[in-house]
N, C-alpha and C positions, 0 to 999 in steps of 0.2 A: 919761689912763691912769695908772694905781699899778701901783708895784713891792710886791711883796708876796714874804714869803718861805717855802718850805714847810722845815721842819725834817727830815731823815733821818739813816738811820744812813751813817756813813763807810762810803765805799766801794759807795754805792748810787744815787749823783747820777743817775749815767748812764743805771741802769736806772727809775730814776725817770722823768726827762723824756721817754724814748721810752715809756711807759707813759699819760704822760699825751700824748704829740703821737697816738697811736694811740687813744688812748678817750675825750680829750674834742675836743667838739666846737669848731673850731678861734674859731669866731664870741664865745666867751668869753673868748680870751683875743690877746695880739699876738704874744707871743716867752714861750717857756717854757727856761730856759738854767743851765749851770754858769759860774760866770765861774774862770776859768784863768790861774796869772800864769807866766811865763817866771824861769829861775833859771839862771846862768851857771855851769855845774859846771865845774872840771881838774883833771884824768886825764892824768897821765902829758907833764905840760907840755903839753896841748892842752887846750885849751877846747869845751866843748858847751853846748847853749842845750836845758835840760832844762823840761819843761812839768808842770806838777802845780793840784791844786785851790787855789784861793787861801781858800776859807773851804770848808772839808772840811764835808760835814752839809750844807749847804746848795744848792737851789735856787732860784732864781729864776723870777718868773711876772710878765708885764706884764698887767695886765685891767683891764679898767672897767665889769665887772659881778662884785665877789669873790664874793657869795652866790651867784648861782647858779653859779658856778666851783667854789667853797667843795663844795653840793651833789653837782655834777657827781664830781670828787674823793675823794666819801666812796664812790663805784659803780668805782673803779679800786683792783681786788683787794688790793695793797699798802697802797696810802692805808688804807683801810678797817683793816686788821690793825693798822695804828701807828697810827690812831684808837683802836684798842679797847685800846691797850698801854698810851696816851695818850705815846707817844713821840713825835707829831705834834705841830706846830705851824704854826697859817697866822698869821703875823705881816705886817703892814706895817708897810714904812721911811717914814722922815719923806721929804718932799719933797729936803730938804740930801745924805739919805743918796742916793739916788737917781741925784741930778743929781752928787754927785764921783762915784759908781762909773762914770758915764758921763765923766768927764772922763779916770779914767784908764785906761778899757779901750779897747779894738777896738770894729769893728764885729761880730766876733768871739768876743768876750766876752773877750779876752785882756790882761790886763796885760801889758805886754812891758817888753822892757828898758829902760832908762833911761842916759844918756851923761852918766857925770861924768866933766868935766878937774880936775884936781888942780893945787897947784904940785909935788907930791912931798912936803912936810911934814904933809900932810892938809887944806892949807887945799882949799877950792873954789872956782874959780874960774870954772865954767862947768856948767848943768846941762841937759838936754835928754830930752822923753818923760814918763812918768806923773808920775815924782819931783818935775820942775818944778809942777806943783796943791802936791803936799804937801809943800813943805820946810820949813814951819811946825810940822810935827807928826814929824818925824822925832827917835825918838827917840836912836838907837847907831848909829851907820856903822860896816862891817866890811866894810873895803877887801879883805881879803887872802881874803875868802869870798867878794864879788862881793855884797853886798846893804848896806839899810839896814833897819834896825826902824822902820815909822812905826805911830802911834796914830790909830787913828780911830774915828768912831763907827759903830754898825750895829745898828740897831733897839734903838733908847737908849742902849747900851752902848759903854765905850768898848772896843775890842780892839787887839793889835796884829795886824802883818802884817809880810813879809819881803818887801821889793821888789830887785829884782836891778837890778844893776849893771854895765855894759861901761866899761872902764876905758883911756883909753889906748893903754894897752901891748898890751891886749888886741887892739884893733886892727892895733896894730902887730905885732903876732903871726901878723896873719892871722885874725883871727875868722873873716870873710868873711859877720856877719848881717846880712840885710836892710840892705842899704849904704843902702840911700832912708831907713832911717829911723835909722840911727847919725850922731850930729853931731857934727860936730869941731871 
């Protein structure tokens, strides 16, 4: 199976993917998906575990037949209009690309949070969740916003991205997320 990826306009993932789970034919393809990453927002000295697009514009499609996917795709109302606008694009990721998006999402498609212990000076001491694949490529930490900047690649290109962070104190606050998967 290839991951392959359809280009759209922001804010239109979602009517995408149920556009295509309803008019194509399911035998072309495995999983058709937004991937979503979690972001640790506070508000008024509380914390909240906020969800957003992690690569806005973009869907993803698993197949291992793309032409006639491809096809299929040009007969689904929307597709067709951003074909003719040529604001479409059916790209495939490298194998590498592929396999990290799988390392650091859900079953879900969700990047979640990530557990870093600190000593308090910024060193780190301990990392746990998506972060742990990429602490090679991170580039800015920003403790006090709850994320990291990492650089990665996605259909040749290198990008960044903002992966969220639970911290500590955050815990000790009472976050109360997903305890199974916060480490301490």
């Amino acid at each position: 199976m290839l991951w392959y990826v359809l280009q759209t306009r922001t804010g239109e993932e979602e009517k995408l993917t149920g556009l295509i789970r309803r008019m194509v034919p399911r035998e072309l393809y495995k999983e058709c998906f937004v991937v979503y990453q979690e972001q640790l927002w506070r508000r008024q000295q509380k914390n909240f575990v906020h969800v957003k697009r992690a690569f806005p514009g973009y869907v993803f499609i698993i197949s291992k037949e793309p032409e006639a996917l491809f096809f299929c795709l040009k007969k689904v109302p929307a597709m067709a209009k951003m074909m003719a606008d040529e604001d479409f694009f059916f790209l495939s990721l490298e194998k590498e690309e592929a396999e990290f998006l799988q390392k650091i999402m859900d079953e879900d498609h969700v990047i979640g949070l990530s557990y870093l212990l600190t000593d308090g000076q910024g060193k780190i001491l301990k990392v746990s969740g998506p972060l742990e694949v990429c602490m090679p490529q991170v580039i800015k930490y920003q403790y006090g916003k709850r994320h990291v900047l990492v650089r990665l690649k996605l259909l040749g290109k290198e990008k960044t991205i903002l992966l969220g962070i639970v911290l500590k104190e955050d815990i000790d606050q009472g976050l109360g997320y997903r305890k199974e998967k916060v480490w301490i």
